[in-house]
N, C-alpha and C positions, 0 to 999 in steps of 0.2 A: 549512444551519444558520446560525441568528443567532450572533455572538457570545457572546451569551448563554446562547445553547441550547448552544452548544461547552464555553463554563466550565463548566455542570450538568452534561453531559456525561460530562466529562473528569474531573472532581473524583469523582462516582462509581464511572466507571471504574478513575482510580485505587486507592481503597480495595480493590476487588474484585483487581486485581491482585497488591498487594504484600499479598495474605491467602495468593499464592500460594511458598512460601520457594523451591520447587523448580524456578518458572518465574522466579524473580527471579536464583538462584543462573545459572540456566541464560543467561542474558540479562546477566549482570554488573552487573546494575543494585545501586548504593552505595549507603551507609547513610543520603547524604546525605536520599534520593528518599525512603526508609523512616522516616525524622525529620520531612520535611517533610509525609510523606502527599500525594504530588504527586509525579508521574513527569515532570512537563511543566516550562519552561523561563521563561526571561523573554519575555514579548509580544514580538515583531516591531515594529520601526517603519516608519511608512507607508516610510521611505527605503529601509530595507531590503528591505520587499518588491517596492518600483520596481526598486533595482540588480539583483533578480533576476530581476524580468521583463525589466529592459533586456538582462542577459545572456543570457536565452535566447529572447529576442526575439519574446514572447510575453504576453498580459495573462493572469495565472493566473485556474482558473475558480473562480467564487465562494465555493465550501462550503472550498477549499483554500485563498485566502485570508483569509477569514475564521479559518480553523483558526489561520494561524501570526500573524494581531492577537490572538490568546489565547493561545498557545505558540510558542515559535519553533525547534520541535521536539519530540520525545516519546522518552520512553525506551523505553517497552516499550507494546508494539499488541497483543498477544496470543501466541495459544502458538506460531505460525509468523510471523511477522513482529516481529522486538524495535521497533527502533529506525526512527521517521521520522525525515528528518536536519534540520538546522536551514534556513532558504529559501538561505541561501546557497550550501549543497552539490547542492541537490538538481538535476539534470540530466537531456540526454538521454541513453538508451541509448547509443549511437555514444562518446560520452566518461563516461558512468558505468562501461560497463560493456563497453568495447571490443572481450573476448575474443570474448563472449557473441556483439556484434553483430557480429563478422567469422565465426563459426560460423553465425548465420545467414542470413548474406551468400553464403557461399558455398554453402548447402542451394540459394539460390534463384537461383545464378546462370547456371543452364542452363532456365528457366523463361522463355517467352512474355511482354513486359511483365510482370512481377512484382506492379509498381507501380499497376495496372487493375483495380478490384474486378471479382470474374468473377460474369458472369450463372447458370451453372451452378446446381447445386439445391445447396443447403445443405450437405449431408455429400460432395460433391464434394470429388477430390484438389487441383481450382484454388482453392475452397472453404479447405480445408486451409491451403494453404500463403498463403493471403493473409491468414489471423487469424492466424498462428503464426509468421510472416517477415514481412510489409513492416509491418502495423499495431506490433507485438512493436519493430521494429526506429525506428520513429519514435516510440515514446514516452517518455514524462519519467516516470525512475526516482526511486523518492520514497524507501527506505529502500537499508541496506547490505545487503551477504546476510547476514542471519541466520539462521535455522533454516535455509540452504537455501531461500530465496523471496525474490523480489522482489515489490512492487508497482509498477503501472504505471499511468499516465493517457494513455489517446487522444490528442492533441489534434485529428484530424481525425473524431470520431466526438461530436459535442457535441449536449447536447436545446437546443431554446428557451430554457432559461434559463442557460445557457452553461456548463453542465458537462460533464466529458469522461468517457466511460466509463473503469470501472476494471475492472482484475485483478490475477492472480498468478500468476507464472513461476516452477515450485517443482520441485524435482528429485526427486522422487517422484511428480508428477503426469507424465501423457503428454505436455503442451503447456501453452501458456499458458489459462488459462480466465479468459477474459471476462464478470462477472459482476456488476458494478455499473456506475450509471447515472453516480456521483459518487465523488467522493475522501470523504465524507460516508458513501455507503452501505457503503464501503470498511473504514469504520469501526465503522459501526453491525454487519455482519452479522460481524466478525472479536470484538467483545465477545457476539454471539449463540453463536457456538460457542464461545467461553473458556468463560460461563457451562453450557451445553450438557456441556462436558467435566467441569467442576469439578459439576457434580450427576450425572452419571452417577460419576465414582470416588467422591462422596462414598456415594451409593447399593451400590456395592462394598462400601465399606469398609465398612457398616451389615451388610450382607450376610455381609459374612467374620464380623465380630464376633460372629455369632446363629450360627453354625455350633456 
């Protein structure tokens, strides 16, 4: 996404969120965000998002920087991910989220090269454990746990135009699922199911009413 596309975006997403009282109450999100109709923060400066690629020693991929030249953080992403953090927090696994990555440091420490994508077929147990430990454990955590979930960026899993796939690490799911191409699709498919949810209950509650 352009800039531009992120402000349209985001400014709509917003509304649709804070129409939500019982995902805002759930999320702590303040009266400030519900005043301003804006869950998003002050724009990022070019500096700031330098000093954090110079810290993690990385150029961020495009749709992600783009995101924080329009917010330099988010309050609330949906009904299982609240809060993106602002560029300065945001880190790898290893120091975001250290327990996490020493549990599955040691899942894979009796494993062959770990670290070797394995030719096997697909639903293979080397399979398995290379999407779920070594990918999992080298990437850049983008929110706190909230709901019980994290998001994550690849960085060795990038298309042609230099974005890293995304997922979520969430403790009700089996493993990490792998399901975007971008920190952008990350986005877009997490306001598909808010909406998804909030017209299924609103359809309930039409439903109880006529009973």
């Amino acid at each position: 996404m352009t800039d531009a596309q992120w402000y349209a975006f985001l400014t709509e997403y917003s509304l649709e969120l804070l129409a939500d009282d019982e995902l805002l109450r759930r999320a702590s999100v303040d009266n400030a965000a519900r005043q301003a109709k804006w869950l998003g923060c002050e724009p990022a400066s070019e500096a700031q998002i330098s000093a954090a690629e110079d810290r993690i020693q990385r150029e961020l991929p495009p749709s992600l920087r783009s995101f924080y030249r329009v917010t330099n953080g988010w309050l609330l992403a949906g009904n299982s991910i609240f809060d993106i953090q602002p560029v300065e927090r945001i880190d790898w696994m290893s120091r975001s989220q250290p327990e996490l990555f020493e549990m599955l440091k040691s899942d894979l420490d009796d494993r062959p090269d770990p670290n070797v994508p394995p030719d096997a077929a697909p639903d293979s147990d080397a399979e398995f454990w290379y999407e779920q430990g070594v990918r999992v454990r080298r990437s850049l955590v983008l929110n706190r746990l909230g709901d019980d979930a994290l998001w994550m960026l690849d960085p060795e899993a990038r298309t042609l135009e230099g974005e890293w796939a995304g997922g979520q690490f969430a403790a009700w799911e089996p493993g990490m699922r792998w399901y975007a191409t971008s920190f952008a699709q990350l986005m877009i498919e997490e306001r598909k199911t808010f909406l998804e949810i909030r017209e299924h209950q609103r359809r309930g509650a039409i439903s109880d009413h006529d009973r």
